[in-house]
Phi, psi and omega in degrees: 000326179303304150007275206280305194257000112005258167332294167286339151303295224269340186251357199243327214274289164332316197267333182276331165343140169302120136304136179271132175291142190294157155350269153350273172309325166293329178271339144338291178301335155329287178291296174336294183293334161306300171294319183315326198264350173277296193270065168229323146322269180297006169299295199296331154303325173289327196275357177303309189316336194254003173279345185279328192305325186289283176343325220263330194300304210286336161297305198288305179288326166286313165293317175333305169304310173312326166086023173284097191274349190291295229292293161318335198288304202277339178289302173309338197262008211264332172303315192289323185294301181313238179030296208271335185291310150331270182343309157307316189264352155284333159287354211265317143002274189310327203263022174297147179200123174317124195260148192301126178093004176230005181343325209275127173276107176278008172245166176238177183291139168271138156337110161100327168284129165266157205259086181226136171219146212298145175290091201344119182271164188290021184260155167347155185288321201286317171305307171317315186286298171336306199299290175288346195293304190309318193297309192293321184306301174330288158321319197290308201278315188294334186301297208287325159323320200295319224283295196304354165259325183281006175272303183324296192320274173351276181329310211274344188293000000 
């Protein structure tokens, strides 16, 4: 009896062991951690971004009367870009998605942020590699949009 379960430990031990990830899924997990680290960059910037709205509002109600329309013109576009850009990295956000076998998360939260990420959909390792190819391509872009609204904002201080 001793035995046997000897044996069934030792067979419970065996089976729970790591698998090692394919080709694929590791450079998945690469490009994850990539994206992951762009946006831990560019986060503290965005959320910077939102100390400007009020400024950009108080400006904008002191130019109307005067009829400065250029001024107004860059002050509104300068509102829509902070907006969309927020927007962009919340969207960008919900659709991050965790490459299978890599789970343990190395990045933190920001004041305020919640920690979601879209649920690991059922495809192929290789689609899986596609998937973060995107997220990051993605991340890349808001990253580059972010660092070119904080050169205007620099300008408008």
């Amino acid at each position: 009896m001793k035995q046997i379960g000897i044996v069934l430990i030792i067979s419970l031990l065996t089976a729970c062991g790591e698998k090692k990830a394919s080709p694929a899924l590791q450079k998945a997990a690469e490009i994850h951690k990539q994206a992951m680290a762009i946006h831990q960059k560019i986060m503290p910037q965005i959320d910077e971004f939102e100390k400007f709205l009020p400024k950009l509002q108080a400006a904008l109600d002191t130019l109307r009367p005067n009829n400065h329309q250029d001024l107004i013109g860059q002050n509104q576009n300068l509102q829509a870009e902070i907006k969309q850009t927020q927007k962009a990295m919340q969207e960008w956000m919900k659709n991050v998605v965790e490459v299978p076998g890599s789970e343990a998360h190395d990045h933190h939260h920001h004041a305020g942020e919640s920690h979601h990420h879209a649920p690991t959909p059922q495809v192929t390792e290789e689609e899986m590699l596609e998937i973060q190819t995107e997220i990051l391509q993605n991340i890349q872009k808001i990253a580059q949009t972010s660092q070119t609204l904080q050169t205007k904002l620099k300008n408008y201080k």
